[in-house]
C-alpha atoms as an extended CHARMM CRD file, in Angstrom:
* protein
*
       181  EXT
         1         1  UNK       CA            -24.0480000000      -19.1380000000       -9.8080000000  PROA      1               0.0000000000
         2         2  UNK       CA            -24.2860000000      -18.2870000000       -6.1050000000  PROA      2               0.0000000000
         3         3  UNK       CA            -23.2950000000      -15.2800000000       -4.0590000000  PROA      3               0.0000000000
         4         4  UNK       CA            -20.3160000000      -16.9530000000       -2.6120000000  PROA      4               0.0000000000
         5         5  UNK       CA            -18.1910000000      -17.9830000000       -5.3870000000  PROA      5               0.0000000000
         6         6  UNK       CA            -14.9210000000      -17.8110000000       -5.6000000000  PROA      6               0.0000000000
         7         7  UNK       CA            -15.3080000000      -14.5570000000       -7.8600000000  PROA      7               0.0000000000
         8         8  UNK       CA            -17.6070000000      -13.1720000000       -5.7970000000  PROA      8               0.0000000000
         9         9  UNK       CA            -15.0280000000      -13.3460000000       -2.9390000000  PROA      9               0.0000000000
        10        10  UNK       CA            -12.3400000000      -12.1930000000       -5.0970000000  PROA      10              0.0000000000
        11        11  UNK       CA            -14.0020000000       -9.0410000000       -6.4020000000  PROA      11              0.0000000000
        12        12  UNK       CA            -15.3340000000       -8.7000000000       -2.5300000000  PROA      12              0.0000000000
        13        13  UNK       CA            -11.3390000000       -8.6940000000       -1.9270000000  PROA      13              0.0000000000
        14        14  UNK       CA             -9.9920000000       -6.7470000000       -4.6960000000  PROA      14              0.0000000000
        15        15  UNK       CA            -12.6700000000       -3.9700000000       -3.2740000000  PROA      15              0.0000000000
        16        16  UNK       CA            -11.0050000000       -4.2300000000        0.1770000000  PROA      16              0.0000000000
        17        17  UNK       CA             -7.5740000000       -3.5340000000       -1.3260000000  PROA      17              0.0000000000
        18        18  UNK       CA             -8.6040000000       -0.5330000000       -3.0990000000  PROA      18              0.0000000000
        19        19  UNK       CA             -9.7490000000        1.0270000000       -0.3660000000  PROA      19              0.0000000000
        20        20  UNK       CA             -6.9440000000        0.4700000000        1.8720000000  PROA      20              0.0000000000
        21        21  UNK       CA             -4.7470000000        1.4450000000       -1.0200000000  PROA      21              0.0000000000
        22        22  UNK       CA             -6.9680000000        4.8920000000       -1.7560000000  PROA      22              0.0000000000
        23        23  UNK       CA             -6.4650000000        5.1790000000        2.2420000000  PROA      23              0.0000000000
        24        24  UNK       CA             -2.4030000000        4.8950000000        2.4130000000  PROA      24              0.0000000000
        25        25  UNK       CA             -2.2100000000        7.0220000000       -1.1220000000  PROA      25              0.0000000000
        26        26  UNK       CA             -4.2710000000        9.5240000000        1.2560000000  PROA      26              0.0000000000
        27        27  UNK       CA             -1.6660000000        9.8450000000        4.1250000000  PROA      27              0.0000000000
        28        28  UNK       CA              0.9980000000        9.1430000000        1.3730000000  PROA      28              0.0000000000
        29        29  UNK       CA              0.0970000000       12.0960000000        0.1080000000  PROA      29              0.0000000000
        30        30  UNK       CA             -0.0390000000       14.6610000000        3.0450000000  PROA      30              0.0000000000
        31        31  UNK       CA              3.4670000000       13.5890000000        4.0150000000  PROA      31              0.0000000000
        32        32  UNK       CA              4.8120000000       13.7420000000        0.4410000000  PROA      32              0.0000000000
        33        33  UNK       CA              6.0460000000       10.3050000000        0.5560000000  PROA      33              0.0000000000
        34        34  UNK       CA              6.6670000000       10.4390000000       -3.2110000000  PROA      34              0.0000000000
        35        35  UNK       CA              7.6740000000        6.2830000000       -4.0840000000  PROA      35              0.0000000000
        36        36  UNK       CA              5.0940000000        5.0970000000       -2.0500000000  PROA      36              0.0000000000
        37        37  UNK       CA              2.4370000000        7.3160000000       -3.8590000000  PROA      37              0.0000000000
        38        38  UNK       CA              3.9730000000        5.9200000000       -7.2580000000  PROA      38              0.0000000000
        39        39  UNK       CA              3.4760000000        2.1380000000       -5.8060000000  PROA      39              0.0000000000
        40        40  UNK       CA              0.3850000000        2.6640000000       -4.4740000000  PROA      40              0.0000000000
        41        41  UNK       CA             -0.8950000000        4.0410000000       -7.5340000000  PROA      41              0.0000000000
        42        42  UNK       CA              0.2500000000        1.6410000000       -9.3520000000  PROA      42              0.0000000000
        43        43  UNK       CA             -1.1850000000       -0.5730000000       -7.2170000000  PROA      43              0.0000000000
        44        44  UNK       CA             -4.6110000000        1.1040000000       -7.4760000000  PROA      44              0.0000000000
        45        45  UNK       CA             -4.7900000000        0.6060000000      -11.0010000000  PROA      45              0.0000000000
        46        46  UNK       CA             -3.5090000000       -3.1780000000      -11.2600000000  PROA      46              0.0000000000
        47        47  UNK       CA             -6.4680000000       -4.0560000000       -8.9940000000  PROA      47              0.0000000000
        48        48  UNK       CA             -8.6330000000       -2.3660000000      -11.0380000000  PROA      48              0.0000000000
        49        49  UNK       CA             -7.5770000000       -4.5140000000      -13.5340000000  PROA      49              0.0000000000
        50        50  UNK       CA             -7.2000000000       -7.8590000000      -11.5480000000  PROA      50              0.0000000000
        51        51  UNK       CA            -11.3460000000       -6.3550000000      -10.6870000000  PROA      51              0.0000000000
        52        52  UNK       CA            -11.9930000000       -5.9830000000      -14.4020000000  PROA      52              0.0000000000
        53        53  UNK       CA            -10.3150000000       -9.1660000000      -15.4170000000  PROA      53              0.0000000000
        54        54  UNK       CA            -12.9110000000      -11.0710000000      -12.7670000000  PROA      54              0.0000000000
        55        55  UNK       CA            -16.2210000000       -9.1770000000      -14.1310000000  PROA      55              0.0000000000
        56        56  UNK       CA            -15.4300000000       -9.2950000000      -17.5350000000  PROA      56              0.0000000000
        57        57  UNK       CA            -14.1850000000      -12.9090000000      -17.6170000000  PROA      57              0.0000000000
        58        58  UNK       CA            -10.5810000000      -12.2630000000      -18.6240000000  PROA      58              0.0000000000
        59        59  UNK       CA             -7.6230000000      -14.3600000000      -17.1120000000  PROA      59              0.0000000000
        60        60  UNK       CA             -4.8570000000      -12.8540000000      -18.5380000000  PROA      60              0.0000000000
        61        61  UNK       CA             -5.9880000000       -9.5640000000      -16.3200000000  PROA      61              0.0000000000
        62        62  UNK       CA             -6.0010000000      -11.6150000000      -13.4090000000  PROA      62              0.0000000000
        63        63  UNK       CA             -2.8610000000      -12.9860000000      -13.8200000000  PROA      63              0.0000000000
        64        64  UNK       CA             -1.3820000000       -9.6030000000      -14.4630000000  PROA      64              0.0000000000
        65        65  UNK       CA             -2.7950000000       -8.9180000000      -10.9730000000  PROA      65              0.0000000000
        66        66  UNK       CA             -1.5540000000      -12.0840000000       -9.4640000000  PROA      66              0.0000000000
        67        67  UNK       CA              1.7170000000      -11.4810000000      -10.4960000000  PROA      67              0.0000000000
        68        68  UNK       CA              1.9350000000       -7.7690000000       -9.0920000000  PROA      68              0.0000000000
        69        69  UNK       CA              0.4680000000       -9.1240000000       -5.9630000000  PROA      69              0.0000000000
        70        70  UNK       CA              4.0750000000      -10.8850000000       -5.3580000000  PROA      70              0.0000000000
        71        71  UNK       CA              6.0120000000       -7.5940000000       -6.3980000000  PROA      71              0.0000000000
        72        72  UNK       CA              3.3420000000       -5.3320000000       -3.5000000000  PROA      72              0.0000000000
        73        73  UNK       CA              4.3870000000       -7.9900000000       -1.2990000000  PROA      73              0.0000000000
        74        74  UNK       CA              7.9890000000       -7.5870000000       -1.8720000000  PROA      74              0.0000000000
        75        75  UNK       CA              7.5510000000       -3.4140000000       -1.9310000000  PROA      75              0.0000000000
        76        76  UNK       CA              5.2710000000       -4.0310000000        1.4140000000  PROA      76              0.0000000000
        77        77  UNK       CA              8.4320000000       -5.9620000000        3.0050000000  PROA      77              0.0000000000
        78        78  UNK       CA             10.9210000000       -3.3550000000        2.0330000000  PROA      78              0.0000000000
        79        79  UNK       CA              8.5020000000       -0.7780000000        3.9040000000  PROA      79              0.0000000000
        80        80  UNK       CA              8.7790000000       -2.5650000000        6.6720000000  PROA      80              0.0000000000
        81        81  UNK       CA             12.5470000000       -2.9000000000        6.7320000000  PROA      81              0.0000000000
        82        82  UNK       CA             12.6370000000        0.4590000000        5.8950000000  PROA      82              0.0000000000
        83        83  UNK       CA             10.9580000000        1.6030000000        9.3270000000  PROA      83              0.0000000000
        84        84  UNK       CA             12.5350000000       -0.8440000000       11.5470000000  PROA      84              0.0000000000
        85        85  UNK       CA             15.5710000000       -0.0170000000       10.5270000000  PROA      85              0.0000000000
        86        86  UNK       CA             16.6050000000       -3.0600000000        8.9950000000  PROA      86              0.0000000000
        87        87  UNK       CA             20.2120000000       -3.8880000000        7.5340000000  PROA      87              0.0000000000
        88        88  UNK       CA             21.1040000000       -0.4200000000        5.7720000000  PROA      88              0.0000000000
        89        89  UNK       CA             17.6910000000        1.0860000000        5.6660000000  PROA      89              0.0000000000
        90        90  UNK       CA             16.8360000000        4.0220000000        7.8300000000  PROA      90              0.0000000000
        91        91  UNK       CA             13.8780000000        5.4230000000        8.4020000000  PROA      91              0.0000000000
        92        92  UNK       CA             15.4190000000        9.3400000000        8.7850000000  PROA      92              0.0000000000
        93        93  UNK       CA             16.6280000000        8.7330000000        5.4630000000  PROA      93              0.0000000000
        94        94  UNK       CA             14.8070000000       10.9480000000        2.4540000000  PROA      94              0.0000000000
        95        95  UNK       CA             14.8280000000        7.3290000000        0.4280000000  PROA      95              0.0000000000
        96        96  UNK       CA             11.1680000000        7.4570000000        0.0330000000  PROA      96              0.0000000000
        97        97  UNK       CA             10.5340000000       11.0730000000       -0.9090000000  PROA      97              0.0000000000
        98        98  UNK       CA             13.4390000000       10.6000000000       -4.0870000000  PROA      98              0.0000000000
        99        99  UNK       CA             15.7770000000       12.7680000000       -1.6770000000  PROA      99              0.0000000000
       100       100  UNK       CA             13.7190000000       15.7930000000       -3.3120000000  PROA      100             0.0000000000
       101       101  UNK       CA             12.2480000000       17.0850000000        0.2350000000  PROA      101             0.0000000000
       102       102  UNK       CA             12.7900000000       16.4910000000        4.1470000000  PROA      102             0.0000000000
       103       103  UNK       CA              9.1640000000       15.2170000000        4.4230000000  PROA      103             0.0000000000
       104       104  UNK       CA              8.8240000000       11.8810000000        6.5100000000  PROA      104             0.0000000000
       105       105  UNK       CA              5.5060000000        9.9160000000        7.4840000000  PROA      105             0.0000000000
       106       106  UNK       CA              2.5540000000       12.0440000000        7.8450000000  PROA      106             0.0000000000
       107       107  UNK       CA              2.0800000000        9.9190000000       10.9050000000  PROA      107             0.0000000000
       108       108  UNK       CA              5.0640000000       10.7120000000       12.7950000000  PROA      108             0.0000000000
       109       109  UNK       CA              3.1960000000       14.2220000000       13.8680000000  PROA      109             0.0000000000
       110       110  UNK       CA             -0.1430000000       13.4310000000       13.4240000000  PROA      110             0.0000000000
       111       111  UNK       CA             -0.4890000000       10.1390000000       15.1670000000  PROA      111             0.0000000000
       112       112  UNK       CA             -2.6640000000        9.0600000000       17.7510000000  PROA      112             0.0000000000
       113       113  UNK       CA             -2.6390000000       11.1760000000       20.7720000000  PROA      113             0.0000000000
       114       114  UNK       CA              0.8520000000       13.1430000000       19.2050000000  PROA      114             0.0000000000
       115       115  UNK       CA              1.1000000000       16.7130000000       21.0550000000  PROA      115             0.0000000000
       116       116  UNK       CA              2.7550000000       18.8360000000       18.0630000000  PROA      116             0.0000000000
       117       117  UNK       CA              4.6660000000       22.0830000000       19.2700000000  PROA      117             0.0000000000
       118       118  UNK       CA              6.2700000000       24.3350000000       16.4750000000  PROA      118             0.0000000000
       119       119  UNK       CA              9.4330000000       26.2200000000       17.6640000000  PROA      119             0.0000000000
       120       120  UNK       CA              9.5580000000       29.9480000000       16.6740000000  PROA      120             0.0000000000
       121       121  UNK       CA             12.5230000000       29.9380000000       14.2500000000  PROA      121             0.0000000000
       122       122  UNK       CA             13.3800000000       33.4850000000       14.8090000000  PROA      122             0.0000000000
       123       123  UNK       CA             16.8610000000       32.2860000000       16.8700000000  PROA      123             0.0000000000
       124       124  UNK       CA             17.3850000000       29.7190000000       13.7980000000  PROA      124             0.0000000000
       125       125  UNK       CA             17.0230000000       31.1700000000       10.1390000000  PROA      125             0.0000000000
       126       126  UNK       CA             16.5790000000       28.3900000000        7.8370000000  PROA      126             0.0000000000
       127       127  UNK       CA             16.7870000000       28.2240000000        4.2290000000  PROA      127             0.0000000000
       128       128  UNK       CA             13.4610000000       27.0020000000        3.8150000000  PROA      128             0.0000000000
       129       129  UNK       CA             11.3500000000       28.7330000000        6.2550000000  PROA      129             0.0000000000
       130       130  UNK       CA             10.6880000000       25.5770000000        7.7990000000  PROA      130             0.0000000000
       131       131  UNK       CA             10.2030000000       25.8700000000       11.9990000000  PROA      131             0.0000000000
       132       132  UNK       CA             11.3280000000       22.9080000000       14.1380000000  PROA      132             0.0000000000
       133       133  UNK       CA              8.7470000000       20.7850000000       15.4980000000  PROA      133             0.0000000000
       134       134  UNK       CA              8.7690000000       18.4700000000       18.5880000000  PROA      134             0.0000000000
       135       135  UNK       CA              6.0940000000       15.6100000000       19.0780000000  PROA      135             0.0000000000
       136       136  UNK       CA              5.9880000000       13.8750000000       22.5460000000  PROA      136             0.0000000000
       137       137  UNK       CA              2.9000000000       12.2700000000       23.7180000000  PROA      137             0.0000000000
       138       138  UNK       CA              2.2670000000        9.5680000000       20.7440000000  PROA      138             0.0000000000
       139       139  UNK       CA              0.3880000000        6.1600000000       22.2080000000  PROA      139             0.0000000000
       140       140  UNK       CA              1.8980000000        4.6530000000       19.0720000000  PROA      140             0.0000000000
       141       141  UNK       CA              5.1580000000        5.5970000000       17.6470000000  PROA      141             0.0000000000
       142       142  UNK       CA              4.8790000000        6.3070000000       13.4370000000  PROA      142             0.0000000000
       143       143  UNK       CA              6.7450000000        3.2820000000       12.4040000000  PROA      143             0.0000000000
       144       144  UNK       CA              4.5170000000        1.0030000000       13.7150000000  PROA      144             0.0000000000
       145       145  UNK       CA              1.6490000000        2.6280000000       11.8520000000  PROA      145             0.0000000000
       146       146  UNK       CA              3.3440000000        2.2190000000        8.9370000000  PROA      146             0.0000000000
       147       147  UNK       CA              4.3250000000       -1.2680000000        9.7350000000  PROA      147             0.0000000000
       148       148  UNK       CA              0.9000000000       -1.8380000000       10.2790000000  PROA      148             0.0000000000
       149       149  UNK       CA             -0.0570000000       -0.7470000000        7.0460000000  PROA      149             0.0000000000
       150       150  UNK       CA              2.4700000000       -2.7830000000        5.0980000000  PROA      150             0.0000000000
       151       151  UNK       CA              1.3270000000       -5.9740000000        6.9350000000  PROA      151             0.0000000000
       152       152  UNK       CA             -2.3390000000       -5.3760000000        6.0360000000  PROA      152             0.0000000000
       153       153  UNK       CA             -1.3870000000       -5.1030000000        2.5330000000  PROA      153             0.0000000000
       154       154  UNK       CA              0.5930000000       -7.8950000000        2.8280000000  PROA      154             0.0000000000
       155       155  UNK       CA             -2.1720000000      -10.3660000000        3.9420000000  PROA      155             0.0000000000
       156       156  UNK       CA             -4.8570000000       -8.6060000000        1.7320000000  PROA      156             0.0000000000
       157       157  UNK       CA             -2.3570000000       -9.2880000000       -1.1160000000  PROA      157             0.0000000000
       158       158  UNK       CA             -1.5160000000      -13.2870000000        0.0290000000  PROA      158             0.0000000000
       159       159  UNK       CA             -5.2270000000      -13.4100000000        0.1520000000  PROA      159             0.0000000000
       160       160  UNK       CA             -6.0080000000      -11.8040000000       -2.8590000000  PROA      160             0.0000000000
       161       161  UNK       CA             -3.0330000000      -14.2480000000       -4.4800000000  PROA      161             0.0000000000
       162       162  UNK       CA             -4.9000000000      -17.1860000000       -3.5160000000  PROA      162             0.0000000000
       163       163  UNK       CA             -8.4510000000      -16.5790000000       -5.0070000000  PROA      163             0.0000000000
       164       164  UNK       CA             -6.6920000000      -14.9830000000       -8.1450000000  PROA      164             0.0000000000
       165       165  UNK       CA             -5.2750000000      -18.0900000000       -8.5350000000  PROA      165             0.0000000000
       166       166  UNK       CA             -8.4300000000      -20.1660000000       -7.9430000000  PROA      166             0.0000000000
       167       167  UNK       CA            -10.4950000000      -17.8030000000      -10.2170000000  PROA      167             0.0000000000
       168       168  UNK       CA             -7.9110000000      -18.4750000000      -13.0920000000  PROA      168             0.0000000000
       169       169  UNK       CA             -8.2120000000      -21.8810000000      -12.3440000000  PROA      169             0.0000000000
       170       170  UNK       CA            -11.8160000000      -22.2580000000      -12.7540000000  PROA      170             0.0000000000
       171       171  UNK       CA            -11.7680000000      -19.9920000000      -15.4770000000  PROA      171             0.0000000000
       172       172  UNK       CA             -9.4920000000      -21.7370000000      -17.9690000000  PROA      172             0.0000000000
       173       173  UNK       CA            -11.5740000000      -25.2590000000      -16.5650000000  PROA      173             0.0000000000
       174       174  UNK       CA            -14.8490000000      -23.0950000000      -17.8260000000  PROA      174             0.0000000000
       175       175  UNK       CA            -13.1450000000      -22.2060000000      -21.1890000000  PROA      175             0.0000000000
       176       176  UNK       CA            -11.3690000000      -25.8400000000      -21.9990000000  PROA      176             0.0000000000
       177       177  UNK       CA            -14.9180000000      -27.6140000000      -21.3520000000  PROA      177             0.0000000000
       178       178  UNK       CA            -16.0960000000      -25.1240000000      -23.8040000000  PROA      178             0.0000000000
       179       179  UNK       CA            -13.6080000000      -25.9970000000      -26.4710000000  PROA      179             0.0000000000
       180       180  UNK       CA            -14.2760000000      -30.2800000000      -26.2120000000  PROA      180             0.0000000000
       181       181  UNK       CA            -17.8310000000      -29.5470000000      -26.9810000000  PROA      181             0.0000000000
């Protein structure tokens, strides 16, 4: 079996999806984006499986993974709706922190050339103690990070869809040759 089998690719792929997962769970994270660190974690550990399922010669793990890969897609979509403000969706909305906190995108203060100023809140008392921040300066604005991020995972899903598919294929081929012997 060479190098650049179909499985080989796959588990090649499934490697590049966990680390751009583990990499917007990260920035999830520091901006308390609490449903997207659910999905992606969830997403983390289905490709661990789909992984599995391709070094341990299982199937039904791979189609477990092919299957999610259509509902990250979907999730991935609704991101993107979400910050382009598509049909109801809003991106100042608290939607994707379960309306428990005011955080937003970690990237919409730490983005690429961003210039964050805190205002004093001594004129403003707040019940939280949070300070008012402006950020002017950004080369790219926060939504289109995070659109960028969604379509990534998008194709490395689509992608990933496609060889799971051909590694089940071959798979049950390898195991039905088996049984007519």
């Amino acid at each position: 079996m060479g190098c650049c089998t179909g499985r080989c690719s796959f588990i090649f792929l499934c490697i590049l999806q966990l680390l751009a997962a583990l990499e917007r769970q990260i920035f999830d994270f520091l901006g308390y984006q609490w449903a997207p660190i659910l999905a992606n974690f969830l997403h983390i550990i289905i490709v661990i499986l789909g992984l599995f399922g391709t070094i341990q010669y299982r199937p039904r793990y791979i189609v477990v993974y092919a299957v999610w890969t259509a509902l990250w897609v979907t999730w991935n979509i609704f991101i993107i709706c979400f910050y382009l403000d598509v049909g109801g969706l809003s991106k100042e909305s608290d939607l994707l922190t379960f309306n428990i906190s005011v955080h937003h995108s970690w990237w919409s203060e730490h983005g690429p050339g961003c210039v964050r100023r805190e205002m004093s809140s001594n004129h403003v008392r707040t019940l939280d103690g949070q300070s008012y921040v402006s950020v002017i300066g950004c080369v790219i604005d926060y939504q289109y990070i995070e659109v960028i991020h969604s379509s990534s995972q998008i194709l490395l899903a689509l992608a990933g869809f496609v060889y799971a598919c051909y590694v089940i294929s071959v798979s049950t081929e390898v195991d039905d040759s088996c049984l007519r012997k």
